[in-house]
C-alpha positions as a printed Julia matrix, in Angstrom:
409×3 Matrix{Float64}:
 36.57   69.68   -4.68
 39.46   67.62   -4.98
 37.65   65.1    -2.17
 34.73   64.89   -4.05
 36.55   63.95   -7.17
 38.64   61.5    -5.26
 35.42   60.31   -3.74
 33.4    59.68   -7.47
 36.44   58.06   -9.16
 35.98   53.94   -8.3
 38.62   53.5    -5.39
 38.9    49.34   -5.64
 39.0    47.11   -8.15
 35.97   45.11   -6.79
 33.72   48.85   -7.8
 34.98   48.31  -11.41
 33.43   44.6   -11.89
 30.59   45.42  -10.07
 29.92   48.23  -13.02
 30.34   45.51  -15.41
 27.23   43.25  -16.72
 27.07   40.13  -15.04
 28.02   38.19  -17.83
 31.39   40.5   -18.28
 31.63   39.56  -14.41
 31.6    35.94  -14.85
 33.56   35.81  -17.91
 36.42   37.7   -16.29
 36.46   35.75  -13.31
 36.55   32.16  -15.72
 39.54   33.85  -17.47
 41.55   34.98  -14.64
 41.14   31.67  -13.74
 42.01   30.04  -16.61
 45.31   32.46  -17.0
 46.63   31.05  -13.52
 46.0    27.08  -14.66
 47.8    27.64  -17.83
 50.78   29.45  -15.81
 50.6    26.13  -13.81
 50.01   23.7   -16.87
 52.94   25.78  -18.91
 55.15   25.14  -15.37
 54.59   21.75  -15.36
 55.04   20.98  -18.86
 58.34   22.7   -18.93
 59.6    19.32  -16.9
 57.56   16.7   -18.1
 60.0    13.74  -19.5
 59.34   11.77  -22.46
 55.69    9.9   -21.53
 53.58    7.37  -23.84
 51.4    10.4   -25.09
 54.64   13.06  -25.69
 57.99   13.43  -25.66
 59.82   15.66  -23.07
 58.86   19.52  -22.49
 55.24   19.16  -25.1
 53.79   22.25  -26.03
 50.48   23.56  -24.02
 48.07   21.92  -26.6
 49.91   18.63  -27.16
 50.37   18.5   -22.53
 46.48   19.28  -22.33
 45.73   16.37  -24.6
 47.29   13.48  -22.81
 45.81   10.44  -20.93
 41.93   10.09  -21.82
 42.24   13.09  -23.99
 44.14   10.47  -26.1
 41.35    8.28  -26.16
 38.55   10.79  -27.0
 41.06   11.71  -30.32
 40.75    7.39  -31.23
 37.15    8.08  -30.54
 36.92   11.05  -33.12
 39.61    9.55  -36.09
 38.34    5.61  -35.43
 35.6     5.18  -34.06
 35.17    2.21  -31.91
 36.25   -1.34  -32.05
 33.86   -4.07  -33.36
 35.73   -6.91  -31.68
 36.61   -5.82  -28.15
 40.15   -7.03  -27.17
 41.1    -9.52  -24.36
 44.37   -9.79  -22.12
 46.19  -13.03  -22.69
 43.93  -14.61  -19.94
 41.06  -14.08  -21.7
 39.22  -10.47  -20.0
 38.08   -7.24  -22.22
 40.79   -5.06  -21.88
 40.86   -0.78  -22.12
 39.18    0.54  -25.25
 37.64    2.68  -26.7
 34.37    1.79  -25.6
 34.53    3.46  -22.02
 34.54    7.4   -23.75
 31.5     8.62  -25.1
 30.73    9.69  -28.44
 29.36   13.03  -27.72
 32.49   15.45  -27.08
 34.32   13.58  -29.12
 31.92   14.16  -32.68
 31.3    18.05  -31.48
 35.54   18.18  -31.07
 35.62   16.5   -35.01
 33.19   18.99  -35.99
 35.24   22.38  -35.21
 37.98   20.3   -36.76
 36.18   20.06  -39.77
 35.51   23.62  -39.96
 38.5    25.35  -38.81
 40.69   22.77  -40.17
 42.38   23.11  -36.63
 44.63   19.7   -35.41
 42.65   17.7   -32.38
 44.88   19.29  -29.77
 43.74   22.48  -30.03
 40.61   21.8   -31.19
 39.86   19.86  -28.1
 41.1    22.69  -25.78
 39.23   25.35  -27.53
 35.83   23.49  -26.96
 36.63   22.84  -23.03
 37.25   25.91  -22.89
 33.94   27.11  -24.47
 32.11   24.81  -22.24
 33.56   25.78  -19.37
 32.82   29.59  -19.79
 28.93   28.81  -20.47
 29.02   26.49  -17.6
 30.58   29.3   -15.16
 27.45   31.8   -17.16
 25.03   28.93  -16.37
 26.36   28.19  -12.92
 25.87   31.88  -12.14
 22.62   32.2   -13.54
 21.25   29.46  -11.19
 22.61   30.66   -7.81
 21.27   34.25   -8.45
 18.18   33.98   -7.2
 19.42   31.79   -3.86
 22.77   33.33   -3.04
 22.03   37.12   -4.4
 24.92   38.6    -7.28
 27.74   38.7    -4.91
 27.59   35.07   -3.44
 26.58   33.81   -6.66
 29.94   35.39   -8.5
 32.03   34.09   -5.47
 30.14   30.32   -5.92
 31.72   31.2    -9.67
 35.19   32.34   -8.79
 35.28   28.76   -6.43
 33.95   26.79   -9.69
 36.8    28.22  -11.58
 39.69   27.69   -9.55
 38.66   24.16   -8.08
 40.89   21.84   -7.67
 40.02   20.03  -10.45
 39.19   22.95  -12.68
 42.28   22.26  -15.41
 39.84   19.68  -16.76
 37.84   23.08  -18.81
 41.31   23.78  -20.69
 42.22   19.78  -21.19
 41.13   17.41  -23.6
 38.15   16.01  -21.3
 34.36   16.02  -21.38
 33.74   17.24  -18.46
 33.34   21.12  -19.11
 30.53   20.08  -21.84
 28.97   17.66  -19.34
 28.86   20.36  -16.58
 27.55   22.99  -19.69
 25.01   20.37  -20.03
 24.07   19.66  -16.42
 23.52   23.12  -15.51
 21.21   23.11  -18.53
 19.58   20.25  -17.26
 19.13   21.6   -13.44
 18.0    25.2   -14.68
 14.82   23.15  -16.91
 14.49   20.85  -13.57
 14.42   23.94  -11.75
 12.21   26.41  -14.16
  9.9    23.17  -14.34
 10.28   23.03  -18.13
 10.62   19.47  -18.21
  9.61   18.67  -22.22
 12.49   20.85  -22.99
 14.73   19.02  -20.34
 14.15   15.88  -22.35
 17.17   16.73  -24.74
 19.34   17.82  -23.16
 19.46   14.95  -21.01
 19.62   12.77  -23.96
 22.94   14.35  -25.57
 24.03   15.04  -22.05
 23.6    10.89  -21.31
 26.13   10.25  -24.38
 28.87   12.81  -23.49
 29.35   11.54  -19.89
 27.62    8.75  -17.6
 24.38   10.45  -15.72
 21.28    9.38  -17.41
 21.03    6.93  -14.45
 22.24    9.56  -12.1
 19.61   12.45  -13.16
 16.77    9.94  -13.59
 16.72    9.29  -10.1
 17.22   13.57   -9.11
 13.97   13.53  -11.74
 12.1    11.02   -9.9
 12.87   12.45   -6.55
 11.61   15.59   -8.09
  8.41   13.91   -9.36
  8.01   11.88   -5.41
  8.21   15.34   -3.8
  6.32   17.54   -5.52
  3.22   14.97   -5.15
  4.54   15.0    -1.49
  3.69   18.91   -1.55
  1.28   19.32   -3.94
 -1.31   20.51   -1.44
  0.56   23.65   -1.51
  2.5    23.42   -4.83
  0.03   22.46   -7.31
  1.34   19.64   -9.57
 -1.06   20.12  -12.67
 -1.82   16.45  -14.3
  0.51   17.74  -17.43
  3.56   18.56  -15.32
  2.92   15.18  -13.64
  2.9    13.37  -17.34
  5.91   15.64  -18.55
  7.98   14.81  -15.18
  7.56   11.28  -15.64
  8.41   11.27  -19.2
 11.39   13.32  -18.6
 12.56   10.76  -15.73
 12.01    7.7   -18.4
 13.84    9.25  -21.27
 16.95   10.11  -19.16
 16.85    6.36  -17.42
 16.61    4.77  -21.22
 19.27    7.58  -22.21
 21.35    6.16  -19.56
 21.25    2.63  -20.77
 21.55    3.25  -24.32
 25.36    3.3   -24.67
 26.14    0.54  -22.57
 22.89   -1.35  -25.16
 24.73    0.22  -28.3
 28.03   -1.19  -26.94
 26.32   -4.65  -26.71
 24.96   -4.79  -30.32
 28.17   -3.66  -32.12
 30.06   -5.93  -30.48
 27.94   -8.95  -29.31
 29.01   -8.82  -26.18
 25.86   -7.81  -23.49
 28.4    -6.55  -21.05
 30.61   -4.89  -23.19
 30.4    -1.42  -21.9
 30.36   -2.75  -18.37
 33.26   -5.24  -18.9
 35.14   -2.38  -20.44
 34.59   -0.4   -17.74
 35.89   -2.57  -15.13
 39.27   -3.16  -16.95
 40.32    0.15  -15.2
 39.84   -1.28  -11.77
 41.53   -4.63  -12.42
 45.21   -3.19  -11.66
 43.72   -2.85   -8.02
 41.3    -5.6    -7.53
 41.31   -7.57  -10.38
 38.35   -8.57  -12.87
 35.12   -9.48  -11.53
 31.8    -8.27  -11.87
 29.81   -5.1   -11.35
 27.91   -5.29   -7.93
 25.77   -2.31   -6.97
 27.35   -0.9    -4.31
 30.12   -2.96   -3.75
 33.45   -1.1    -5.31
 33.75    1.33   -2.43
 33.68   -1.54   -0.06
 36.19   -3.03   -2.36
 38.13    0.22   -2.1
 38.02    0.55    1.41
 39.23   -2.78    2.02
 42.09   -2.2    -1.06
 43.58    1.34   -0.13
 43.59    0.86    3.97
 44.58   -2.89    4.21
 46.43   -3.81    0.86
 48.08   -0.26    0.21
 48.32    0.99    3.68
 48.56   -2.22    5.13
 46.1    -0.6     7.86
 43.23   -2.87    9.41
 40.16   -3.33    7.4
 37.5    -2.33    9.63
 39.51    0.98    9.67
 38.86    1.15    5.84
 34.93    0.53    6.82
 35.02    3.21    9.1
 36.16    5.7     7.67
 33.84    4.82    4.41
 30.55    5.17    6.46
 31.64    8.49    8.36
 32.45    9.81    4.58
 28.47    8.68    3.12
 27.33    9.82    6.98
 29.11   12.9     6.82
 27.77   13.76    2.93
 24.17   12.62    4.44
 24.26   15.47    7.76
 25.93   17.54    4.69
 22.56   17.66    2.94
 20.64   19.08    6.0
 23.25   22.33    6.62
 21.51   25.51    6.49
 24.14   26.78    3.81
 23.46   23.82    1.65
 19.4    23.66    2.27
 19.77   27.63    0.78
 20.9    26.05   -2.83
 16.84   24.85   -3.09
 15.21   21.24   -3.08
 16.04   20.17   -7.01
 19.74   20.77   -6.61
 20.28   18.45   -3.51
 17.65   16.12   -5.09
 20.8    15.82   -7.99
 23.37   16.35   -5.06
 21.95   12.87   -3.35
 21.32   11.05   -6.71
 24.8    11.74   -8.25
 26.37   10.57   -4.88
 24.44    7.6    -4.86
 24.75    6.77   -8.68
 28.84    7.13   -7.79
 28.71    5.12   -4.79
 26.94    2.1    -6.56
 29.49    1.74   -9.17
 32.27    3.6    -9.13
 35.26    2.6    -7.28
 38.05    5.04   -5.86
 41.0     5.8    -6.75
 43.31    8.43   -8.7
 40.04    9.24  -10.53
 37.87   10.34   -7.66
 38.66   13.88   -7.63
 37.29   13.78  -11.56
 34.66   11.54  -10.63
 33.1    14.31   -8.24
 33.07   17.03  -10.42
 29.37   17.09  -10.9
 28.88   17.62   -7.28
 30.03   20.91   -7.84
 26.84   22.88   -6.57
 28.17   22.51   -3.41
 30.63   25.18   -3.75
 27.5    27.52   -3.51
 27.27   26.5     0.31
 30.84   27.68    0.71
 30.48   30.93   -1.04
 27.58   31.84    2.02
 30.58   33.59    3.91
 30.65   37.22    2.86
 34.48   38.09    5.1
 37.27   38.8     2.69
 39.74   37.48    4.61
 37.81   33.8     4.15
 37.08   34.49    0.64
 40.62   34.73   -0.03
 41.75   32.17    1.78
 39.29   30.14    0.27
 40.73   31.2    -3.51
 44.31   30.53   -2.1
 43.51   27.1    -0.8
 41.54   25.91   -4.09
 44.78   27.3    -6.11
 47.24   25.24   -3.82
 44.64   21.79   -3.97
 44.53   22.68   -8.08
 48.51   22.39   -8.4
 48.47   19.35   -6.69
 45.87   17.44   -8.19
 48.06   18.55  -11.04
 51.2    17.73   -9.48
 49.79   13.86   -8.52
 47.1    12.66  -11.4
 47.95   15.1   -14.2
 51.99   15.24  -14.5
 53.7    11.92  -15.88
 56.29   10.37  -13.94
 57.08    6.8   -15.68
 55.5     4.17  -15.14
 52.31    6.26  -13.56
 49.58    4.82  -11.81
 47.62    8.1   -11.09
 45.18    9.07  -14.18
 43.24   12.36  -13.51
């Protein structure tokens, strides 16, 4: 009798979650997660010298609201600048103009209510955003991965390398909220109630472009199919209009910019201050900044040969491209590589790399569904203990302060 006994009571932990709804699942996994970053934010801030944003040793909340956290705070107490300000030689110089209004005003609104200071206020809605994004992320690998995949996909999500940004002062865990939103509509087909989302989504961080194109792509391949996918005239008029709204959505701000301040390339012009420390001011050519950070990091930082940077720059957008074609990564479904491609090319045309990159990437994230395919524990946990190493360095490099740093997360 005893056996038996010992036999119904749940022998490993892993019995005990998978009891649990898949919601509690999820939302355990997020906060184990975001228990170990804070042991590793706490850590760091305990010997972090004075820095333009704090003095030495800052509190969690004050740590987890420095570099653009800083900005998003001018964002919500000022506004932005009517005038945009020049360096003594004449260029637009950083401002407030390169941060979104849309994280910022939902931030000033729980500050409003709960009469809570921006540092905590800040954190508290990152963190929010992050746990519906883990919900949402889970909810859309389901049905491609099956429940344990999908919560291992989740577990990845939470301890990525760059998964501090849901407990920091950022937009990014209510642009990822807001992406998975997007991709579940794309998905479902419920593209009139996509239209929305993409809109706020296309003022809290820079994608309207990006998900345009995954939209378009969507609309070019379902015609492609539609001999054995019917695309019903409707869905064909709803598609489109989706695709339109997000492309306008993703040139409002940088049009907004350009009538408050009278300057067409404001927005742009802004922009590229950031990349002047490394290359200088010049304009924005499509395509051209990772050339112009090839040629930067090998041959002026390195002091490597240039071709080697050109190299090494097409084996990275060829291997991304074979990437695409990987059984594990043709499993996550058409839409999501549709975004997968888009978002890559959107960064490729006008981002250039640096410190940021890592950031930058973040909405490529569905990719950590093709590394979840492996069901041996020993490579899941490896796989945990490698994101947690990569996560305290990112922290280590772009989030810690040391002087006179030239690494911004």
């Amino acid at each position: 009798m005893s056996q038996t006994l010992q036999h119904r009571r749940p022998s490993t932990a892993a019995a005990q979650i998978a009891r649990m709804p898949w919601w509690l699942r999820v939302l355990v996994v997020y906060g184990l997660a975001r228990i170990a970053t804070t042991v590793m934010l706490l850590t760091l801030a305990a010997v972090q010298g004075p820095n333009p944003w704090t003095g030495a040793h800052p509190g969690y909340f004050d740590f987890a609201s420095i570099w653009d956290g800083r900005w998003y705070n001018i964002v919500q107490g000022w506004g932005y600048p009517a005038a945009l300000p020049h360096t003594d030689t004449g260029q637009v110089s950083e401002n407030a103009w390169a941060f979104l209004p849309g994280y910022p005003w939902v931030v000033g609104a729980v500050m409003f209510v709960t009469r809570l200071p921006w540092p905590v206020a800040a954190v508290l809605v990152s963190v929010a955003f992050g746990a519906g994004a883990a919900l949402l992320f889970y909810r859309m690998l389901l049905p491609r991965l099956g429940a344990g995949s999908a919560l291992f996909a989740v577990a990845l999500f939470c301890v990525a390398p760059v998964s501090p940004l849901f407990q920091l002062a950022y937009a990014e865990s209510m642009h990822l909220f807001l992406l998975l939103a997007a991709l579940l509509l794309l998905i479902n087909r419920r593209y009139l109630a996509l239209i929305p989302v993409v809109v706020i989504m296309a003022f809290v961080r820079p994608s309207g472009l990006a998900f345009a194109l995954a939209v378009g792509l969507h609309v070019v391949y379902r015609w492609a199919v539609r001999r054995r996918e019917p695309f019903p005239a409707r869905e064909v008029a709803a598609s489109v209009t989706a695709a339109i709204v997000s492309g306008v959505a993703g040139l409002a701000w940088p049009a907004i910019a350009a009538a408050a301040t009278g300057q067409v390339n404001a927005y742009t012009a802004t922009e590229l201050a950031w990349r002047a420390p490394y290359i200088g001011y010049g304009e924005l050519l499509p395509f051209a900044p990772w050339v112009q950070g090839a040629r930067w990091w090998f041959s002026t930082w390195l002091g490597l040969p240039q071709w080697l940077g050109y190299v090494t720059l097409a084996l990275l957008v060829a291997a991304f491209a074979v990437a695409m074609f990987v059984p594990a990564v043709r499993r996550l479904g058409v839409d999501i590589r549709l975004w997968l491609v888009s978002y890559a090319l959107y960064v490729l045309a006008v981002f250039f790399p640096q410190s940021s990159t890592f950031r930058i990437l973040m909405p490529l994230f569905p990719l950590l569904g093709a590394l979840a395919v492996g069901r041996s524990r020993v490579y899941r946990a490896a796989l945990i203990v490698v994101f947690l190493a990569l996560q305290w360095g990112w922290l280590l490099i772009c989030w810690g302060v040391d002087g006179s740093d030239w690494t911004p997360p």
